[in-house]
Structures are given as C-alpha cells and as structure tokens.
PyMOL Python script that loads the backbone (N, CA, C, O; Angstrom):
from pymol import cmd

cmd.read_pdbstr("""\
ATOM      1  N   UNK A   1      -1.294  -6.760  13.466  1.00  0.00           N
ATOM      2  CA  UNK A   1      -1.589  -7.466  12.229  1.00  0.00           C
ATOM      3  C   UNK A   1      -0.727  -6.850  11.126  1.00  0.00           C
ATOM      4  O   UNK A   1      -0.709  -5.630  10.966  1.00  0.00           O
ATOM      5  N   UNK A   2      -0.219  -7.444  10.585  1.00  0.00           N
ATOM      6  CA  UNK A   2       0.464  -7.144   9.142  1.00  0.00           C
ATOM      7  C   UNK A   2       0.090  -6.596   8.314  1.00  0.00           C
ATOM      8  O   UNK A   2      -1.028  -6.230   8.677  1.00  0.00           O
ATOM      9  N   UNK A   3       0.317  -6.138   7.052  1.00  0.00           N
ATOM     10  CA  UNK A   3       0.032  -5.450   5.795  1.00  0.00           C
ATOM     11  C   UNK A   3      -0.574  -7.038   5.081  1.00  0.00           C
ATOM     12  O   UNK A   3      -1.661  -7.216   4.531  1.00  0.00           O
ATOM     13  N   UNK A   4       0.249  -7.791   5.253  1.00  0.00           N
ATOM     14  CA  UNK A   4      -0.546  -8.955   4.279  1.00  0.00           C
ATOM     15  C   UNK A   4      -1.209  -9.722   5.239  1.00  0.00           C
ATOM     16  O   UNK A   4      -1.812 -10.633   4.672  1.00  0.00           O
ATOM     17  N   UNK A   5      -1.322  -9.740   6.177  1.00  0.00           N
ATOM     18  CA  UNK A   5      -2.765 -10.353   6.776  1.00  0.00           C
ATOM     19  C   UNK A   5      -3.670  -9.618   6.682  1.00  0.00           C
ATOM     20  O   UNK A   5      -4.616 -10.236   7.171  1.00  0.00           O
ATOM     21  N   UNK A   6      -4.060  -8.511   6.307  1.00  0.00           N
ATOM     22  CA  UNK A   6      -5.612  -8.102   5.756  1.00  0.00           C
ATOM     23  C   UNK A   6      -5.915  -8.678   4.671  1.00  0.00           C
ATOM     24  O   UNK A   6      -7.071  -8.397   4.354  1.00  0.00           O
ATOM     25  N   UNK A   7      -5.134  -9.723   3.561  1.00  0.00           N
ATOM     26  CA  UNK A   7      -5.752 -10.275   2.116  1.00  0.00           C
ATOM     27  C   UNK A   7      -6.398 -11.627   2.765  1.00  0.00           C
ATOM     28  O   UNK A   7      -7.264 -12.232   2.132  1.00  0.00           O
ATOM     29  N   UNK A   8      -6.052 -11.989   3.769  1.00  0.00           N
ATOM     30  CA  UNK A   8      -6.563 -13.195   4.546  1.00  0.00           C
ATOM     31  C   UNK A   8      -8.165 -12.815   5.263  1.00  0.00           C
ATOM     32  O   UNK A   8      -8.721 -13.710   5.900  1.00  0.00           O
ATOM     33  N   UNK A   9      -8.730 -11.686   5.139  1.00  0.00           N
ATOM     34  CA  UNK A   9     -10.085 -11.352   5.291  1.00  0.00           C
ATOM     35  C   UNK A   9     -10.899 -11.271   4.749  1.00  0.00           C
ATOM     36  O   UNK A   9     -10.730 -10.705   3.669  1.00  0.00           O
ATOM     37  N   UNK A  10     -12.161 -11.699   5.040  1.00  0.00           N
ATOM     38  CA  UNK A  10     -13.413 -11.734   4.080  1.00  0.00           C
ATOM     39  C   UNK A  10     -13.534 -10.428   3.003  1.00  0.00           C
ATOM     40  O   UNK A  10     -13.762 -10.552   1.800  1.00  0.00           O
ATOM     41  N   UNK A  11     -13.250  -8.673   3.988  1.00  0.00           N
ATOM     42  CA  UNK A  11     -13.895  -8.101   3.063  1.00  0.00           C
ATOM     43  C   UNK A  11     -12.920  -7.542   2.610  1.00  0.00           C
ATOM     44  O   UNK A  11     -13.072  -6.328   2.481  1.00  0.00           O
ATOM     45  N   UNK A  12     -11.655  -8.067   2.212  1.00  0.00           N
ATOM     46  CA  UNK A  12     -10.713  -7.010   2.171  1.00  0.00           C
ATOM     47  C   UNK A  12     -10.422  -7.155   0.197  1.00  0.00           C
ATOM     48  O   UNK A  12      -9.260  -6.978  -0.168  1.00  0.00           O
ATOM     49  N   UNK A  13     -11.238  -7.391  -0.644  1.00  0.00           N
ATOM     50  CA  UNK A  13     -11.782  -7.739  -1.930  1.00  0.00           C
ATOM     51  C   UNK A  13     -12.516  -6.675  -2.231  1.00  0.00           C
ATOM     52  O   UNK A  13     -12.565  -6.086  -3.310  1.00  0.00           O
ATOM     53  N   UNK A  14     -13.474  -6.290  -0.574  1.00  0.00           N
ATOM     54  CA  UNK A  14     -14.161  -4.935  -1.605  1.00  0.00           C
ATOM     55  C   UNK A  14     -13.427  -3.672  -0.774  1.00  0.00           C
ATOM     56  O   UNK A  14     -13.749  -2.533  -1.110  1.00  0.00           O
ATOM     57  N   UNK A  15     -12.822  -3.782  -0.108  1.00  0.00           N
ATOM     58  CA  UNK A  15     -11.692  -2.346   0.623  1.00  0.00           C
ATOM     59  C   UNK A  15     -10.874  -1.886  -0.857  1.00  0.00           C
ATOM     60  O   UNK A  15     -10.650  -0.755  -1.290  1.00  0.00           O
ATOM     61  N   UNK A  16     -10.497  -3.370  -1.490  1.00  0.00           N
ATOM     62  CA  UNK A  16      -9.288  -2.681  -2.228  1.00  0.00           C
ATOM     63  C   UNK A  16      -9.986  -2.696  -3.219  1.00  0.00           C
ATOM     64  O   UNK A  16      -9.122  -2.516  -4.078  1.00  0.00           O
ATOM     65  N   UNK A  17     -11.242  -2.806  -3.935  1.00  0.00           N
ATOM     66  CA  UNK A  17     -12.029  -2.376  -4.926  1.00  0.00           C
ATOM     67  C   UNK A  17     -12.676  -0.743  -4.773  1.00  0.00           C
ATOM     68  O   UNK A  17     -12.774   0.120  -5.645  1.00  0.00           O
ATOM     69  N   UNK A  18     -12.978  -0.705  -3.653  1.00  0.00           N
ATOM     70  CA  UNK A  18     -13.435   0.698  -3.024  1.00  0.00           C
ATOM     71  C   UNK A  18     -12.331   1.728  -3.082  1.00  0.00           C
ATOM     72  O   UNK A  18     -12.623   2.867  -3.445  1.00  0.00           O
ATOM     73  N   UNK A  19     -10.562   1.299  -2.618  1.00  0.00           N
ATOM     74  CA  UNK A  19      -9.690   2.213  -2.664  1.00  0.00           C
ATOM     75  C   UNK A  19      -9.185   2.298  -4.095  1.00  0.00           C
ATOM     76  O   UNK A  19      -8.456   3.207  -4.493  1.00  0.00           O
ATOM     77  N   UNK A  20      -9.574   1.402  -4.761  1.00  0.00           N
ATOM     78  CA  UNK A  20      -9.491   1.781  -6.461  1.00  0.00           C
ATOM     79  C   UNK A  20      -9.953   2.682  -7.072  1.00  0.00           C
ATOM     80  O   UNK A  20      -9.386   3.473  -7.825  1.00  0.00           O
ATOM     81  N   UNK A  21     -11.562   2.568  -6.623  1.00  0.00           N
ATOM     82  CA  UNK A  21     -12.616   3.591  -7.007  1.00  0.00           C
ATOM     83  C   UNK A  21     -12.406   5.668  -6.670  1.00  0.00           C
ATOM     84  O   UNK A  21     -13.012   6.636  -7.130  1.00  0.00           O
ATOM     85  N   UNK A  22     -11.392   5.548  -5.789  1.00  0.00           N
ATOM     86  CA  UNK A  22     -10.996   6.553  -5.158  1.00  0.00           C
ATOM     87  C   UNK A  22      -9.934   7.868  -5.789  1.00  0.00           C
ATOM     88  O   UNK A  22      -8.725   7.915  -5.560  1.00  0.00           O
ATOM     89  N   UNK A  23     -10.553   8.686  -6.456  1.00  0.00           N
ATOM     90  CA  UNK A  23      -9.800  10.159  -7.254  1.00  0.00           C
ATOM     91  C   UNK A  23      -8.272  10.380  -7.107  1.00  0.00           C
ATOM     92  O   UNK A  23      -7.447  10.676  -7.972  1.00  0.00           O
ATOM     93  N   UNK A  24      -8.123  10.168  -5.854  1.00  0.00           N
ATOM     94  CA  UNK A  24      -6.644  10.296  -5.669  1.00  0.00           C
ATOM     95  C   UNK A  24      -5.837   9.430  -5.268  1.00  0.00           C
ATOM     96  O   UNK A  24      -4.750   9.774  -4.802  1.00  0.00           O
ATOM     97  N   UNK A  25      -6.241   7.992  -5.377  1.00  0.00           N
ATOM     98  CA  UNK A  25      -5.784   6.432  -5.374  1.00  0.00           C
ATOM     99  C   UNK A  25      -4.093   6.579  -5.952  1.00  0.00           C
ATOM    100  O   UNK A  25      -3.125   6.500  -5.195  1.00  0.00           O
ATOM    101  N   UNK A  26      -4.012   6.780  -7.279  1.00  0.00           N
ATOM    102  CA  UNK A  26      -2.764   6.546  -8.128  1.00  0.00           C
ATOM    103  C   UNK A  26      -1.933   7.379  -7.716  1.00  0.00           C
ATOM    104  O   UNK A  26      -0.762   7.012  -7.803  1.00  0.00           O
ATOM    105  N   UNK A  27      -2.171   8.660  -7.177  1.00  0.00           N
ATOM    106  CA  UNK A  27      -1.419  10.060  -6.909  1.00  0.00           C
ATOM    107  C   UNK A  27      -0.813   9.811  -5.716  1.00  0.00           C
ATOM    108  O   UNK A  27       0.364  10.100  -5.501  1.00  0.00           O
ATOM    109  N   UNK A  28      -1.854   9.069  -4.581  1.00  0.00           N
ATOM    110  CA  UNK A  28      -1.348   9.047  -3.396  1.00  0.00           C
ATOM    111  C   UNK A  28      -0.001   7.641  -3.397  1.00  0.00           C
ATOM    112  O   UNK A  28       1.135   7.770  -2.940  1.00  0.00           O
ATOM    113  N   UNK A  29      -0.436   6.688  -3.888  1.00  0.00           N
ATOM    114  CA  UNK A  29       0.373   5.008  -4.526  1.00  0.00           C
ATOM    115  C   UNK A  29       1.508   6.012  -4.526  1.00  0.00           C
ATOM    116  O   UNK A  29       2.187   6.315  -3.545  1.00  0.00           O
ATOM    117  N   UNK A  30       1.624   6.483  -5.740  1.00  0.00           N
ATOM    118  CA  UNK A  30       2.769   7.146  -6.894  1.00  0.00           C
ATOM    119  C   UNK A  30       3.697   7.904  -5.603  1.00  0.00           C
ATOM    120  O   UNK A  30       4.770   7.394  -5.281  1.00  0.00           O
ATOM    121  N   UNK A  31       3.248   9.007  -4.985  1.00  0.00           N
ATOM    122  CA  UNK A  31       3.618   9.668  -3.911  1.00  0.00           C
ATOM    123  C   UNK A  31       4.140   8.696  -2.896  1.00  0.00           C
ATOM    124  O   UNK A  31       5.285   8.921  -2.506  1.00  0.00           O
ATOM    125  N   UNK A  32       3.563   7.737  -2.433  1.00  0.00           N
ATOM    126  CA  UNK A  32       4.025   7.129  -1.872  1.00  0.00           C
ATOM    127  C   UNK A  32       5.213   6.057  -1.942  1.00  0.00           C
ATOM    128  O   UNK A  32       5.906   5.665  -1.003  1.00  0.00           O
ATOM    129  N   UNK A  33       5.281   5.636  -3.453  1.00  0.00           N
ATOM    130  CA  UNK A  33       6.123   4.772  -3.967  1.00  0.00           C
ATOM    131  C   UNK A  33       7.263   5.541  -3.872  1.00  0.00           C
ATOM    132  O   UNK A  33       8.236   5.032  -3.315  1.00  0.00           O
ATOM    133  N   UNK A  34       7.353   6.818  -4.363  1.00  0.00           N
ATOM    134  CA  UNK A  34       8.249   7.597  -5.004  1.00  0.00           C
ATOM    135  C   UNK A  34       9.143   8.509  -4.017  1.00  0.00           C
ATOM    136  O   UNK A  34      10.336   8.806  -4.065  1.00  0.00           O
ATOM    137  N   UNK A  35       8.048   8.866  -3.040  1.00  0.00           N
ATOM    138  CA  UNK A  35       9.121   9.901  -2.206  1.00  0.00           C
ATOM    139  C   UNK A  35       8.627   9.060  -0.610  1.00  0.00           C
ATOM    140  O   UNK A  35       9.752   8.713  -0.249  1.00  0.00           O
ATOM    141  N   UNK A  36       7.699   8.566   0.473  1.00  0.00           N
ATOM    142  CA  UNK A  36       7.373   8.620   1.426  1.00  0.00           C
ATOM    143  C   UNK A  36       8.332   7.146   1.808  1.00  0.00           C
ATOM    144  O   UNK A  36       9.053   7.074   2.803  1.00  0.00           O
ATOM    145  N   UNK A  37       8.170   6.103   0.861  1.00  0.00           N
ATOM    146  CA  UNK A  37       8.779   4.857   1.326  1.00  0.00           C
ATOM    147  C   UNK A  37      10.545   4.808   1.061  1.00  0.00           C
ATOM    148  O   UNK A  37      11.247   3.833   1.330  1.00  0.00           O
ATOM    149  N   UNK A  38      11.073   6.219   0.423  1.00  0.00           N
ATOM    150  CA  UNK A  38      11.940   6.324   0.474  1.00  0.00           C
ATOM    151  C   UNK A  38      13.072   6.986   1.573  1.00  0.00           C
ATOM    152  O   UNK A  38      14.264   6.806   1.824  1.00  0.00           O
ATOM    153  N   UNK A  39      11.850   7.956   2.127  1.00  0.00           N
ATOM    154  CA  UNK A  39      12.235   8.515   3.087  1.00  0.00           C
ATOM    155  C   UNK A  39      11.728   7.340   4.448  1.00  0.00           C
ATOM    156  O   UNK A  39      12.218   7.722   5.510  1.00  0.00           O
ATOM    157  N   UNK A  40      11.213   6.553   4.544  1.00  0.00           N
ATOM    158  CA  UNK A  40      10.822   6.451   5.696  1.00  0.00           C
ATOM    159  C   UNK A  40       9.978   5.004   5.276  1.00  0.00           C
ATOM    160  O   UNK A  40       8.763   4.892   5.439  1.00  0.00           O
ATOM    161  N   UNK A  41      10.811   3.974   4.732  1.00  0.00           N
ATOM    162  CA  UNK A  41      10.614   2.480   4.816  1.00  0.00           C
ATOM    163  C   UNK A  41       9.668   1.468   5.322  1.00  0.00           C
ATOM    164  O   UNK A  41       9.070   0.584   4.708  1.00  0.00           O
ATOM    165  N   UNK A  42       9.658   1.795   6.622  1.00  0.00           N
ATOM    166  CA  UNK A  42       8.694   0.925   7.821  1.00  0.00           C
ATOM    167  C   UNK A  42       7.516   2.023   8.126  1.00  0.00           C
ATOM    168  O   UNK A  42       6.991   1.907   9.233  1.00  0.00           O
ATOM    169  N   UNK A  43       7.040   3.062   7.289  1.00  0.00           N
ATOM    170  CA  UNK A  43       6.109   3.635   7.826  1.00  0.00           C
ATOM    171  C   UNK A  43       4.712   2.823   8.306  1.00  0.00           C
ATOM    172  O   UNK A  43       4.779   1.752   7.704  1.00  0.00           O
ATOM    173  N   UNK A  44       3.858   2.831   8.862  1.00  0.00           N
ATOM    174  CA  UNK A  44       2.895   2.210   9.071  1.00  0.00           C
ATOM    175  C   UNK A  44       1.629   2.528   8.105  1.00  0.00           C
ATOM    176  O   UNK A  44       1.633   3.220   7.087  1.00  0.00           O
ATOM    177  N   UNK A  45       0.758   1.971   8.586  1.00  0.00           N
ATOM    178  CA  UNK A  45      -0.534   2.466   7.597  1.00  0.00           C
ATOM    179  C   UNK A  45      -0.978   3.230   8.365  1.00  0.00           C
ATOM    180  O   UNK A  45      -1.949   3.690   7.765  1.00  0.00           O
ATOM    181  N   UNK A  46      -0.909   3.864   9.663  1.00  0.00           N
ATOM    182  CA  UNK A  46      -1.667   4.777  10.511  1.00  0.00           C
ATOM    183  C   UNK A  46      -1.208   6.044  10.032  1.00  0.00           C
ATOM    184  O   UNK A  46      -1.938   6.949   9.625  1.00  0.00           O
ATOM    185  N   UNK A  47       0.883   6.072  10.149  1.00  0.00           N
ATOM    186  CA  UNK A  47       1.295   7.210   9.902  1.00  0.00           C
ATOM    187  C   UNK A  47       0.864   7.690   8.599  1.00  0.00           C
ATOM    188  O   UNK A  47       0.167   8.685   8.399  1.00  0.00           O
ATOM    189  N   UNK A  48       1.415   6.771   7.595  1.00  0.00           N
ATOM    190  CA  UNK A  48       0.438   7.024   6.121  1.00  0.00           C
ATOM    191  C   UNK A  48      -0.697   7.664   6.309  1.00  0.00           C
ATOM    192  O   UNK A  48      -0.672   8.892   6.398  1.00  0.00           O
ATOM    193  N   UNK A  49      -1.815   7.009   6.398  1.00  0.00           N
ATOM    194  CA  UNK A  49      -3.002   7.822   6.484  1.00  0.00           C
ATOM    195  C   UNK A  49      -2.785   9.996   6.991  1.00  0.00           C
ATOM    196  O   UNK A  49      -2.997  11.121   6.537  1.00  0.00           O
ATOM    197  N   UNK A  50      -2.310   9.365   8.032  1.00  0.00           N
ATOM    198  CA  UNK A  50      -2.212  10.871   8.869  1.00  0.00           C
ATOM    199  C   UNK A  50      -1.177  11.871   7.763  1.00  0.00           C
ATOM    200  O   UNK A  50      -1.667  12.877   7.248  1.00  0.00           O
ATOM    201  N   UNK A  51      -0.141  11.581   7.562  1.00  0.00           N
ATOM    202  CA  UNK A  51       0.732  12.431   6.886  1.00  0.00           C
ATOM    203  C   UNK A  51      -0.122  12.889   5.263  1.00  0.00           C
ATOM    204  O   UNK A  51      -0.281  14.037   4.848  1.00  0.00           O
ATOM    205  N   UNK A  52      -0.543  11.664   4.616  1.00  0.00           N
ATOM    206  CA  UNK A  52      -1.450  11.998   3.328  1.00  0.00           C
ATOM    207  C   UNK A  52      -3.045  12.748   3.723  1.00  0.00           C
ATOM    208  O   UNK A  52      -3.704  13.458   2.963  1.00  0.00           O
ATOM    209  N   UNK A  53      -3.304  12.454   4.748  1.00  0.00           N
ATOM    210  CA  UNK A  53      -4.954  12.912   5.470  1.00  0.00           C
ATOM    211  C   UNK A  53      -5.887  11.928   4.447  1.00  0.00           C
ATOM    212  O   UNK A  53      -6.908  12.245   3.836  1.00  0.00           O
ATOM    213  N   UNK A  54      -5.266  10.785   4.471  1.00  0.00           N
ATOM    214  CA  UNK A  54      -6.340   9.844   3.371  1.00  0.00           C
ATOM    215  C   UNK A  54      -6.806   8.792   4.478  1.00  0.00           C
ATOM    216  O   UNK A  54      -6.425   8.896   5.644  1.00  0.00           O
ATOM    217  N   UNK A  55      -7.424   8.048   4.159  1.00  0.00           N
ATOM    218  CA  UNK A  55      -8.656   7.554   4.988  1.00  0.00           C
ATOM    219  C   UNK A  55      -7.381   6.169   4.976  1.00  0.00           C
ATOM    220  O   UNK A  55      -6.593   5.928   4.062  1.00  0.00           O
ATOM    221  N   UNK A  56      -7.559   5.249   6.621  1.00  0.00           N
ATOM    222  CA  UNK A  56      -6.602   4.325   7.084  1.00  0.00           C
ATOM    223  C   UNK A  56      -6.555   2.979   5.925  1.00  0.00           C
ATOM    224  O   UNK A  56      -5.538   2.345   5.645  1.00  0.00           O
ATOM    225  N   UNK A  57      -8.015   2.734   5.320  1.00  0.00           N
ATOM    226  CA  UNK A  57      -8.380   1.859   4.732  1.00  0.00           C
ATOM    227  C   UNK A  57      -7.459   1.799   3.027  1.00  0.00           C
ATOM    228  O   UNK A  57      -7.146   0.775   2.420  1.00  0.00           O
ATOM    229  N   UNK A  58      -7.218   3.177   2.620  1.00  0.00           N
ATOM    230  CA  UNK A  58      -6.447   3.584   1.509  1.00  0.00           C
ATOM    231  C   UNK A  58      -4.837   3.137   1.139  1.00  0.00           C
ATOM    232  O   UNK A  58      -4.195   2.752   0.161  1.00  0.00           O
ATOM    233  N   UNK A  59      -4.547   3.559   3.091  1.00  0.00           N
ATOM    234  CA  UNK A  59      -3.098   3.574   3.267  1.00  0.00           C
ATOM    235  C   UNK A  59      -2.693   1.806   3.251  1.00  0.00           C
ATOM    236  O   UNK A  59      -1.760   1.240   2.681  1.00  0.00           O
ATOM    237  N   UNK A  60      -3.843   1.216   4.148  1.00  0.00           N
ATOM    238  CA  UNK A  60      -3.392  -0.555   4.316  1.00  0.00           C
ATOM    239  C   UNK A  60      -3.293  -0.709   2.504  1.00  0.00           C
ATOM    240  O   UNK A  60      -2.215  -0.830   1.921  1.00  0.00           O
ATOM    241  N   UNK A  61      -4.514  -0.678   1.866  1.00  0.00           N
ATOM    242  CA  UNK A  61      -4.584  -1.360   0.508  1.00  0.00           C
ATOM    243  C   UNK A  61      -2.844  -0.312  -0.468  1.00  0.00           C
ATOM    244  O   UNK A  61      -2.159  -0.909  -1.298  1.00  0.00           O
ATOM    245  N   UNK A  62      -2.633   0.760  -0.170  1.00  0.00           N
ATOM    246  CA  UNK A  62      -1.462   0.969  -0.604  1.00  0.00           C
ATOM    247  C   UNK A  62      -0.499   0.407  -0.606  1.00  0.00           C
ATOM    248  O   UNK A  62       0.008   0.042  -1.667  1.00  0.00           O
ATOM    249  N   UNK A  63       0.077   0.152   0.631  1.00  0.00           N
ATOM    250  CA  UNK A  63       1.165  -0.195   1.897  1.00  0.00           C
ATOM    251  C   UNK A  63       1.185  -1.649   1.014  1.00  0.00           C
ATOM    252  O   UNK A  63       2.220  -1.918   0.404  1.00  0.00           O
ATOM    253  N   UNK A  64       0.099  -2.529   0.956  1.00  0.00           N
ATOM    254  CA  UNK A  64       0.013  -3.966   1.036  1.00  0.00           C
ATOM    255  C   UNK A  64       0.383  -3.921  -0.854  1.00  0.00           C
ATOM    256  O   UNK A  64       0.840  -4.875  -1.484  1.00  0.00           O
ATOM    257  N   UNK A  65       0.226  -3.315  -1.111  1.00  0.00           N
ATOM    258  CA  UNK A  65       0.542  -3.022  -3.197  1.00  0.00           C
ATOM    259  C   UNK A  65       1.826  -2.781  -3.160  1.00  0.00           C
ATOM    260  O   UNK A  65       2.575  -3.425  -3.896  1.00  0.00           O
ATOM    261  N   UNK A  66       2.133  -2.176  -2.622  1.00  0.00           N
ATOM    262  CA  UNK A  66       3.884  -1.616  -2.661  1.00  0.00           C
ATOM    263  C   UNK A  66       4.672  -2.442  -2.269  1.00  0.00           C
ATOM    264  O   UNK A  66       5.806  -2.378  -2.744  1.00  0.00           O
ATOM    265  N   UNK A  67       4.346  -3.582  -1.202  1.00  0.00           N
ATOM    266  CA  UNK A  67       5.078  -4.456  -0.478  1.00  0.00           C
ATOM    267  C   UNK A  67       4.964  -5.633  -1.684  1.00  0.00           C
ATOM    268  O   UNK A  67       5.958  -6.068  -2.266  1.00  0.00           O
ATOM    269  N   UNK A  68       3.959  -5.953  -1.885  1.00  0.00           N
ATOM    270  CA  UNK A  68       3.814  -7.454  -2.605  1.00  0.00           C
ATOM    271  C   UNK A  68       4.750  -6.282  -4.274  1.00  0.00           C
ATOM    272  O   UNK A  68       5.846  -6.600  -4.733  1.00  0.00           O
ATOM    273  N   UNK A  69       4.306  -5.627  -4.554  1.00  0.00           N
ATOM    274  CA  UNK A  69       5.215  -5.219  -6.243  1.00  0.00           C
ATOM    275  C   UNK A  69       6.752  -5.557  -5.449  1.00  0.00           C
ATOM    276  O   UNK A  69       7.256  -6.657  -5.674  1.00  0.00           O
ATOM    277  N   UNK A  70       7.432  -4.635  -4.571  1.00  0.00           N
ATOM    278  CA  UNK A  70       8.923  -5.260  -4.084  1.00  0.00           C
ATOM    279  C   UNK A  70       9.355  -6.317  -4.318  1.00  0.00           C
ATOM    280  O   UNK A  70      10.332  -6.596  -5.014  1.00  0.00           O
ATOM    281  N   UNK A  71       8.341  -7.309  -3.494  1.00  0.00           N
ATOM    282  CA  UNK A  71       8.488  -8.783  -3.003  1.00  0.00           C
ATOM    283  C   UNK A  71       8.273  -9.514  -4.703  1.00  0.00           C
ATOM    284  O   UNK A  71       8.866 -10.583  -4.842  1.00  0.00           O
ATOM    285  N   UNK A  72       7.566  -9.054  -5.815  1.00  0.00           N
ATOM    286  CA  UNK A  72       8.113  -9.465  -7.227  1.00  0.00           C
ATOM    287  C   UNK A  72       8.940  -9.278  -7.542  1.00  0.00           C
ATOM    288  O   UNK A  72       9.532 -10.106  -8.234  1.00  0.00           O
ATOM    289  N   UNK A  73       9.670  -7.674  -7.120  1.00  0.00           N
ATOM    290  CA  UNK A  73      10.593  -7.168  -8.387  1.00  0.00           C
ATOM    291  C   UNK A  73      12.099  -7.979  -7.572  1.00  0.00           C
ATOM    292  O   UNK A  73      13.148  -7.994  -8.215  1.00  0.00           O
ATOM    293  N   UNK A  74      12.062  -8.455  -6.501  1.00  0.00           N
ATOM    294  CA  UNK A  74      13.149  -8.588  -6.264  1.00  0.00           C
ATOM    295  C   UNK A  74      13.202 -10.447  -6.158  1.00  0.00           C
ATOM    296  O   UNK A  74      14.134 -11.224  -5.947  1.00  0.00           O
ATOM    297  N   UNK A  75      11.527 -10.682  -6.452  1.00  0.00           N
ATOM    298  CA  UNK A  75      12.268 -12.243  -6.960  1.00  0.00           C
ATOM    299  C   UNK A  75      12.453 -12.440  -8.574  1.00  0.00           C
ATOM    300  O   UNK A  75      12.873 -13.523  -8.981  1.00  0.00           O
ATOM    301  N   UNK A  76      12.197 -11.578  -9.324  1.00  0.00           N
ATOM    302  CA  UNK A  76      12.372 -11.469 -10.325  1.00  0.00           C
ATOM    303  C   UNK A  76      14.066 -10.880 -10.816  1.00  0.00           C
ATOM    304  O   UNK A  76      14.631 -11.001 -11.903  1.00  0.00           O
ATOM    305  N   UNK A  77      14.451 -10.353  -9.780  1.00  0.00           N
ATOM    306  CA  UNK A  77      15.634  -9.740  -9.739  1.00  0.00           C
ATOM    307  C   UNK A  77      17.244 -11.327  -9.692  1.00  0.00           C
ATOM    308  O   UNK A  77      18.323 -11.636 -10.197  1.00  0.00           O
ATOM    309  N   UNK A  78      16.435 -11.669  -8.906  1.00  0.00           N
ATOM    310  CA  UNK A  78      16.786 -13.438  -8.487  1.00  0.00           C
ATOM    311  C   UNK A  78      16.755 -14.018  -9.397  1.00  0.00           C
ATOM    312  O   UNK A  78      17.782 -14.668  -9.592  1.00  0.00           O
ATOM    313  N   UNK A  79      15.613 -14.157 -10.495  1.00  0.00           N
ATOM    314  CA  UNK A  79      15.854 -15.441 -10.889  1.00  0.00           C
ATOM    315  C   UNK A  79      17.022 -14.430 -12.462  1.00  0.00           C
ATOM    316  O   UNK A  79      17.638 -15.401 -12.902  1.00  0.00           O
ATOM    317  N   UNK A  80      17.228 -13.899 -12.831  1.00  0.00           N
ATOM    318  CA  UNK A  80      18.062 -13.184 -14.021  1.00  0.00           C
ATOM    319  C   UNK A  80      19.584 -13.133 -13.452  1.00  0.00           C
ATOM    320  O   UNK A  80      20.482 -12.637 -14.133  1.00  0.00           O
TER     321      UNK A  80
END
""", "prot")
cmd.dss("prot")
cmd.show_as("cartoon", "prot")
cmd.util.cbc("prot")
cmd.orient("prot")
C-alpha cells in the first residue's frame, strides 16, 4: 500500500490528528524533511519508524506530508 492510500481510510483523520498531538511530531517532520529524505529518498515508513524509534503510525502520517508538500511545490514550480 502506498503513502497516499492510507488518506483513502476511514481512520486515517484521527492517526494524523493523534500524530499531531505528539511532542516530537515537528522535530521528527523537520529531521526528516531536512536531513533523512535527503540522504535516502525512497525510505519507507517502516525504516523511518526504526531509524527515528517513533511509532510506524507517525512515520506513514510524516512520509504522506512530505510527499503531498513536494507534489505542491513542484506544481507550483510549473505553473511560474
């Protein structure tokens, strides 16, 4: 299953409300935006989880934020 086929699920509204709610949410995003997807592109949400030691549910709702911001900035990149 994909990163964006989990928004196609019933509960996946309160996963990414729950991984909001979460202390080290922005730190881990930020970390991840900044150094992990740079080094290492196609990581999965499993490896994520394991390398950060953050719970699998954190890494999908990350993974799936980082992909859809890209997938703006570079149609936004398009239309200018």
């Amino acid at each position: 299953m994909s990163v964006e086929d989990y928004e196609k699920e019933k509960l996946w509204p309160i996963l990414v409300e729950t991984v909001h709610s979460l202390v080290m949410y922005p730190h881990h995003k930020a970390y991840t935006r900044e150094m992990i997807l740079n080094e290492k592109p196609d990581i999965t949400p499993a490896e994520l989880a394991a390398r950060l030691k953050m719970p699998l549910g954190e890494a999908l709702v990350i993974l799936y934020e980082l992909t859809k911001e890209q997938k703006q900035q570079f149609s936004e990149n398009l239309d200018t």
